[in-house]
Steps between C-alpha positions, in 0.01 A plus 500: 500500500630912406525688786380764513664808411578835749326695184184270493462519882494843539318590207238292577512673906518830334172417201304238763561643815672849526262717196199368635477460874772758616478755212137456434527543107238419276514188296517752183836591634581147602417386129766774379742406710419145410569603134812681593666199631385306229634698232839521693520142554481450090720785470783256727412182248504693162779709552693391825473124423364407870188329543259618753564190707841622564478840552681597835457863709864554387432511120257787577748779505451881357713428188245229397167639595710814333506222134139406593342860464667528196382157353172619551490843290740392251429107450141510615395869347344608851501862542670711766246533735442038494859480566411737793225298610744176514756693665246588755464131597871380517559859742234380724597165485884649636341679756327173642855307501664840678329322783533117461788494347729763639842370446432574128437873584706624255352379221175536561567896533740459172116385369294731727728841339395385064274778467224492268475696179363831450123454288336746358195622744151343411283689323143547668246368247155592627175664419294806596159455598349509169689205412418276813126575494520425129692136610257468743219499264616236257357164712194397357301513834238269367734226564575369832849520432486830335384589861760360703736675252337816589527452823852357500656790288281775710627341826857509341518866399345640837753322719801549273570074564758319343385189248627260781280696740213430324530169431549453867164712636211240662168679658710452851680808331191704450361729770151665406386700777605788535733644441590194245868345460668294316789312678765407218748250532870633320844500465642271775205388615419828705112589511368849414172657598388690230145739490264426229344741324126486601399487146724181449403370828137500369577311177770260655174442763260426201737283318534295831152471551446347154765230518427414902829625621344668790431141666767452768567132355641649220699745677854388348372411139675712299298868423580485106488091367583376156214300361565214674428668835915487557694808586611738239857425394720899394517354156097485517435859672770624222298344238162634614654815533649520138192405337301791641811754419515335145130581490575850654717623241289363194306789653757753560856450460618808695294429806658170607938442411590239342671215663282590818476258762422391797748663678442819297109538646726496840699809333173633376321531880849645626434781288163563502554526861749745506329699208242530794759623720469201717847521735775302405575327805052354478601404114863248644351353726126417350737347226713318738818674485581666780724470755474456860525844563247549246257302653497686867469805291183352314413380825491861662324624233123624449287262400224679381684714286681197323170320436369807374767572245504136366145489465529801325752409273262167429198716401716654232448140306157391643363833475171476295478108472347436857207662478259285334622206720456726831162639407325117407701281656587285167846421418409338179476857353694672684758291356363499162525908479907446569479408127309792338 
C-alpha cells in the first residue's frame, strides 16, 4: 500500500477540515480551491513529470507554484485575473501550513510574498430603472412559472442578492409582518437581514400563497424550485434571468446592457439606491460587504430613515404597476399590466 503523502494529508486537513469548519467558507469557495489544486496537481504531471501520488510538501516551493501560474496563462490561455484566482488558493493554502508545518516557514512566506497581477478594474454593467421595470415585465404571468420568475427576479433586484443567494432563500428566510425581511445567506456563510420593500413583500406574499409556501412543513423547501420542485441551481436563475433580458432588449436595446447578468441586477439596485441618495454605509452592508466596523455603524443607525429611503428608491420601479393589484385584490392582472 502508498503511503500517504505530507502534500495529500494536509491538503485534504486544509480542503476537509480547515475551509469549512474553522474558516467557515462556502462550498463555492471550497469548489475553487478544489479546482486550484487540481489544476496544479496536472500542472506537476504534464510539466514536472511527478504524479500526484508522489507529490511531497517539499516540491511545493515558490519557484514552482512561480512555473505553475505561468502554465496557466500561457499553456492554458487563462487570463490575468484566473491566474489570480489560483494564486489565491495556493497563498491560503501557505498560510494554513505557517501553522502545521512551521519548520518549513520559509517557504511558505517565499509563497505567501508572489503577488498577484495588476487587472484592469471591472466595469459596472447595470441598468437604470427603465430598464429593470422593462426586465421585469417580460415573464408571461399567465404561467405559473412566468410567476415565480416574477417573483424571483423582483425579490432579486430589491435586495441586491447574489445568484448563490437566491438559490439558497427557503420561506424560513422570509419575514412578512412588518416591517418585512429577508435574511440572506452569503459569502462565507454569514447571514444578512435585509428590509423588503413593502411592495415586494406583498408580491413575494402572493406568490407564496399560491404555491403553499406559507405552511410551516414546507418551511426549508426551497422559495424559487425548478420544475421538478428541486432547488434552483446559478446556472438555472442565470438562465431565467437571460431569457427575460434577451426579451428586454428585443424591446429596447438601450434600456438593458448587453452581457447583463445576474450579478449586474446586483450593480443595478446599488445604483438606483444611491441615485436616491440612500447613504453609502445602508447600500455595503444591505449588499453584504461591509466590514465589522461597518456593521456597528449600520447598527447605530436610524431605522426609519433607511427603510424609508429604500422603499423609496423601490417605488422608482414599481411606481404605477401596483395599483390595480392594491385596489381589487387580483394578482392575475396586476401582473398582466407589467406587460403593457
Amino acid at each position: 500500500m502508498t503511503a500517504v503523502t505530507s502534500f495529500a494529508r494536509e491538503l485534504s486537513r486544509f480542503l476537509g477540515t480547515y475551509m469549512p469548519s474553522e474558516r467557515g467558507a462556502s462550498s463555492h469557495t471550497i469548489a475553487s480551491y478544489r479546482d486550484a489544486f487540481s489544476l496544479f496537481l496536472r500542472y506537476m504531471r504534464d510539466e514536472v513529470g511527478m504524479v500526484a501520488e508522489d507529490v511531497e510538501l517539499d516540491d511545493m516551493s515558490a519557484d514552482v507554484v512561480t512555473g505553475f501560474l505561468g502554465w496557466v496563462e500561457e499553456v492554458r490561455g487563462c487570463s490575468a485575473s484566473t491566474r489570480n484566482v489560483r494564486l489565491a488558493a495556493i497563498r491560503s493554502f501557505a498560510g494554513f501550513l505557517q501553522y502545521e508545518q512551521p519548520q518549513m516557514m520559509e517557504q511558505w512566506q517565499r509563497i505567501l510574498s508572489i503577488r498577484a497581477k495588476k487587472v484592469p478594474g471591472p466595469s459596472v454593467s447595470y441598468a437604470k430603472t427603465d430598464g429593470i421595470r422593462l426586465i421585469l415585465a417580460q415573464p408571461d404571468v399567465t404561467t405559473r412559472s412566468g410567476r415565480r420568475d416574477l417573483a424571483m427576479l423582483a425579490v432579486m433586484y430589491d435586495v441586491g442578492a447574489r445568484v448563490s443567494e437566491v438559490c439558497s432563500l427557503t420561506p424560513r428566510s422570509v419575514r412578512l409582518d412588518n416591517p418585512p425581511t429577508l435574511t440572506v445567506v452569503g459569502k462565507g456563510r454569514k447571514a444578512r437581514v435585509v428590509p423588503l420593500s413593502s411592495d415586494c413583500a406583498r408580491m413575494l406574499g402572493t406568490y407564496m400563497d399560491e404555491t403553499g409556501l406559507h405552511d410551516p412543513a414546507r418551511n426549508g423547501a426551497p422559495l424559487f424550485s425548478n420544475r421538478g420542485g428541486g432547488r434552483l441551481t446559478r446556472a438555472g436563475v442565470s438562465y431565467i434571468l437571460g431569457k427575460h433580458v434577451r426579451a428586454a432588449r428585443s424591446v429596447d436595446p438601450a434600456a438593458v446592457p448587453e452581457g447583463f447578468s445576474c450579478h449586474s441586477m446586483r450593480h443595478s439596485r446599488a445604483m438606483g439606491l444611491l441615485e436616491a441618495d440612500v447613504n453609502l454605509v445602508y447600500i455595503r452592508d444591505m449588499l453584504g460587504h461591509s466590514s465589522v466596523q461597518t456593521t456597528e455603524i449600520y447598527a447605530r443607525a436610524d431605522g426609519r430613515r433607511k427603510r424609508e429611503a429604500i422603499e423609496s428608491a423601490y417605488r422608482r420601479v414599481s411606481n404605477g404597476l401596483e395599483p390595480i393589484w392594491l385596489e381589487n385584490g387580483d394578482l392575475l392582472k396586476w401582473l398582466e399590466s407589467l406587460g403593457r
